[in-house]
C-alpha positions in Angstrom: 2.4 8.7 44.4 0.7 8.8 41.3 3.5 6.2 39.8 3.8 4.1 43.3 -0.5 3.4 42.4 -0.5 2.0 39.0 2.4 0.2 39.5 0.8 -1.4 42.7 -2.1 -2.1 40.8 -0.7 -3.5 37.9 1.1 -6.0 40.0 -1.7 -6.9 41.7 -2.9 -7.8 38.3 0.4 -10.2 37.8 -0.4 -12.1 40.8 -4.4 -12.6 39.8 -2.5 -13.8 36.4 -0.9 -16.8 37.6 2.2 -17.8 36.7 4.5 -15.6 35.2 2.0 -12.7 34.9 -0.1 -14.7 31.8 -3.6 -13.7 31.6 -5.4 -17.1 30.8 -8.6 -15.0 29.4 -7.8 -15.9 26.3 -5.7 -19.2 24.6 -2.5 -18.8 22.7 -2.5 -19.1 18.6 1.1 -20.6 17.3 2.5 -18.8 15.1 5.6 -18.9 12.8 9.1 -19.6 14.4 7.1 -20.6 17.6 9.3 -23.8 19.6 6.8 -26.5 20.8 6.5 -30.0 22.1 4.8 -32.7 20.8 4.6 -35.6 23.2 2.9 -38.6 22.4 1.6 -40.8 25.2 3.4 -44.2 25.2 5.2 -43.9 22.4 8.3 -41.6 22.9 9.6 -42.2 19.6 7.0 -40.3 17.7 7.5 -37.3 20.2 9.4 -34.3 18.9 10.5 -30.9 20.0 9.6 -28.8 16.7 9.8 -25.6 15.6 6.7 -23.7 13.0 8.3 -22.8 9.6 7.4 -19.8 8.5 4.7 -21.2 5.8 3.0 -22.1 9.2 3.7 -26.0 8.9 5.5 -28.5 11.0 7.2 -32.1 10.2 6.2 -34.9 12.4 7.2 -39.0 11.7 3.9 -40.6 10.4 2.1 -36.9 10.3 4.4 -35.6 7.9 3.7 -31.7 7.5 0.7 -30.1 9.2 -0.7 -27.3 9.8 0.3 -25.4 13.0 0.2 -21.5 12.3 -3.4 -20.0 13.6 -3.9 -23.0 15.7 -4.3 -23.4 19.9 -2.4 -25.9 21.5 -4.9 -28.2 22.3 -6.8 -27.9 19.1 -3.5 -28.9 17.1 -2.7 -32.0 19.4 -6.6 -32.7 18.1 -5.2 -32.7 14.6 -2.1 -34.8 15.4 -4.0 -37.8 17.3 -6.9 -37.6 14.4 -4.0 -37.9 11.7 -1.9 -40.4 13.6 -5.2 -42.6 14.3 -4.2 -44.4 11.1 -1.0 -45.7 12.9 -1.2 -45.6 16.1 -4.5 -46.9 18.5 -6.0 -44.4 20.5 -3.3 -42.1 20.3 -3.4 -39.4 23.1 -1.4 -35.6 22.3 -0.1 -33.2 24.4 1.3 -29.8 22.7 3.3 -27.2 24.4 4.4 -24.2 23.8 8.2 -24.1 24.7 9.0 -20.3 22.9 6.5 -18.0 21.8 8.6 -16.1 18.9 5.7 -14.2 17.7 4.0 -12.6 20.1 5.7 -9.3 20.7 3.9 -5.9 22.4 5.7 -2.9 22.9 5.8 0.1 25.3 6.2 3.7 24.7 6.2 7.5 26.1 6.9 8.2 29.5 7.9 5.0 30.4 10.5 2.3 29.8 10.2 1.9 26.2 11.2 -1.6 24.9 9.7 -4.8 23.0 8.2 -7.6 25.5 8.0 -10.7 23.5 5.1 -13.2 25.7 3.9 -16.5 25.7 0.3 -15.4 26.3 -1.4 -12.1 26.4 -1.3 -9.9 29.2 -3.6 -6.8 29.9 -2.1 -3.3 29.5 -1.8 -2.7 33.2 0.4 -6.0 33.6 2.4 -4.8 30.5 2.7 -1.9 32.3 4.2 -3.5 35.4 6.9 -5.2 33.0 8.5 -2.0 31.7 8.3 -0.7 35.3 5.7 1.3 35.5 4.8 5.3 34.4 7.2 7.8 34.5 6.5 10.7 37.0 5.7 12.7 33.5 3.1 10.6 32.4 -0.2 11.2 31.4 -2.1 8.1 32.7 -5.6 9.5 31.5 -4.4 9.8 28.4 -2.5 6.4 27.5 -3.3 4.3 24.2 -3.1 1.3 22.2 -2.3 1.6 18.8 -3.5 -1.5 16.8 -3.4 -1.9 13.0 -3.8 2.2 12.5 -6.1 2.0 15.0 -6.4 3.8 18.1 -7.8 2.5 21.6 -8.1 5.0 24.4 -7.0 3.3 27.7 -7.7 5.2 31.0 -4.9 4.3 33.6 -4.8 7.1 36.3 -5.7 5.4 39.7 -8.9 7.3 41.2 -10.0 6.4 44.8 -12.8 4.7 45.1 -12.9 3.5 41.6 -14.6 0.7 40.3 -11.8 -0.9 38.0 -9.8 -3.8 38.8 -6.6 -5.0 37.5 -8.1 -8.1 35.3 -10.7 -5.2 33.9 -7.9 -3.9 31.3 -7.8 -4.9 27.4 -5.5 -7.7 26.7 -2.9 -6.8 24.2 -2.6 -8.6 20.7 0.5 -9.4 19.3 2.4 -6.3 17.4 0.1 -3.9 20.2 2.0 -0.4 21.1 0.9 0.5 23.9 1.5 4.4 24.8 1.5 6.4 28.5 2.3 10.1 26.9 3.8 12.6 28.3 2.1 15.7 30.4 3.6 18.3 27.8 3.7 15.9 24.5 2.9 18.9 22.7 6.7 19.4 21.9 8.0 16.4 21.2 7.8 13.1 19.0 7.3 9.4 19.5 8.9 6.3 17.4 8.1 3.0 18.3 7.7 -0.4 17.1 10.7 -1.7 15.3 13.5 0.5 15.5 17.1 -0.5 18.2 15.7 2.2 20.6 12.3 3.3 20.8 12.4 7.1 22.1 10.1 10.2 23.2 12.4 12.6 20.8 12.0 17.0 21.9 10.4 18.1 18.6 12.4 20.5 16.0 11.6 22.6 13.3 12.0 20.8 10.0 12.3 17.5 11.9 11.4 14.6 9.9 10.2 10.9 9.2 14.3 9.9 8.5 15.2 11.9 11.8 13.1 10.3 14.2 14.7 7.0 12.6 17.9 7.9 12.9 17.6 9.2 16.6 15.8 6.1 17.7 18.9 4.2 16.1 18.0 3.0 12.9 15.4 -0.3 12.3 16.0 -3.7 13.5 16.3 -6.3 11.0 12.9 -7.2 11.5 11.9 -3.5 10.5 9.2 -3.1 7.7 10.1 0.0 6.5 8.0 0.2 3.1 4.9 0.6 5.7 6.1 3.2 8.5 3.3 5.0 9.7 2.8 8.2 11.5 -0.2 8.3 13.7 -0.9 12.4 13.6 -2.8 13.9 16.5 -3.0 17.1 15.8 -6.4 18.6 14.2 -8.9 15.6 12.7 -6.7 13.0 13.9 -5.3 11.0 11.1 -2.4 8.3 9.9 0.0 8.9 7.2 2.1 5.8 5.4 5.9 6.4 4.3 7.8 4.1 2.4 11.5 4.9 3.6 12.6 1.8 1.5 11.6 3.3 -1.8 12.8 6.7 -0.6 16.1 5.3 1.0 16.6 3.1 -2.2 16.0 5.8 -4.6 17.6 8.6 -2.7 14.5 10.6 -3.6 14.6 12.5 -0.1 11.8 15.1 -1.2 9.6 11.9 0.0 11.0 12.5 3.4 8.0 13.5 5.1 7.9 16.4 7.7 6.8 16.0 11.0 4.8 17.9 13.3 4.6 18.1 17.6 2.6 15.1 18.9 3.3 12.7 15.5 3.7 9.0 16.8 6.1 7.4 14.5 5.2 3.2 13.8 7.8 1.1 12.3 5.8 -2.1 12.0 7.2 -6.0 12.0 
């Protein structure tokens, strides 16, 4: 029941969304590798289906490179018409964004644990609905973002009468791990981020940092892994940074940190 109400909810906040579940709280940056379309009233030759380079720049005929990385849509068609004023009259910009490439959130614990690349932000509770909803061994109270070494408690057990609604949850930022744990989590190990399958791992004596990764499959190729972290819960809650490319490079395996019950692992982007 407990599972059949957050996900009920959560889809509730899809539909208040809009299309596509896409919370409009908050406007899109462009970022690197990002797909967009530049249209240009009236003058179809000047209009171009680019894509950002990874310095953060695009190419455009009479534009020539400019700066596209950090910027909304609308606030980079500003920057197009007020460069191509000096060749075109009037000039009038549309920008949209036709694939968002860097806007990635992820889901882990008791429930489907995956990467959800967006267009625009969503709220936790509509992330939530994407992977599925909660497991029936999830501890809803006790869910969490983990942003930047940071962690942001998030309360998602349904409670009658209750005042919060489903557009009332944090938005998500791009690189965002969101985490529903497990009732019993005491016993058991999370790696997320990064890695071909993100897992809730049963916790072993002498288990560490390399384990978890090779359980969880190994990195992607996007997979930082001179800045893995482990977010540790137990006592004064702490994070601990391991560089498995230095270790793994070097073969110096006495770096290869133990873990303990409850350690989140983080392979960042």
């Amino acid at each position: 029941m407990r599972r059949l109400a957050v996900t009920a909810l959560a889809l509730c906040g899809l539909a208040l969304a809009g299309p596509g579940g896409l919370s409009a709280a908050q406007p899109y940056l462009i970022g690197g590798g990002d797909a967009l379309q530049i249209n240009v009233w009236k003058n179809p030759e000047l209009s171009q289906t680019v894509t950002v380079r990874p310095d953060g720049m695009i190419t455009l005929p009479l534009v020539r490179d400019i700066p596209a990385s950090g910027q909304t849509a609308m606030d980079l068609g500003k920057a197009i018409e007020s460069r191509l004023s000096a060749f075109v009259n009037a000039p009038n910009v549309t920008v949209t964004v036709m694939t968002a490439a860097n806007y990635r959130v992820y889901t882990h614990g008791a429930v489907a644990n995956g990467m959800f690349p967006l267009a625009a932000p969503v709220n936790v509770l509509q992330l939530l609905a994407r992977a599925g909803g909660p497991t029936a061994e999830a501890d809803l109270s006790g869910a969490f973002i983990l942003r930047r070494g940071a962690r942001i408690p998030v309360d998602l057990e349904p409670r009658a009468g209750g005042s919060a609604t489903p557009e009332s949850y944090p938005e998500l930022e791009p690189e965002d791990v969101l985490v529903v744990p497990f009732r019993d989590a005491t016993r058991r190990v999370l790696i997320a981020g990064e890695v071909r399958t993100p897992s809730s791992i049963p916790f072993k004596d002498g288990m560490t940092v390399l384990d978890a990764l090779v359980a969880a499959g190994g990195g992607t190729e996007f997979a930082d892994l001179g800045a893995v972290r482990i977010v540790r819960a137990r006592g004064e809650r702490r994070e601990v940074e391991v560089n498995l490319a230095r270790m793994l490079k070097k073969g110096d395996l006495a770096r290869n940190l133990a873990l303990e019950p409850g350690d989140i692992v983080v392979v960042p982007r």
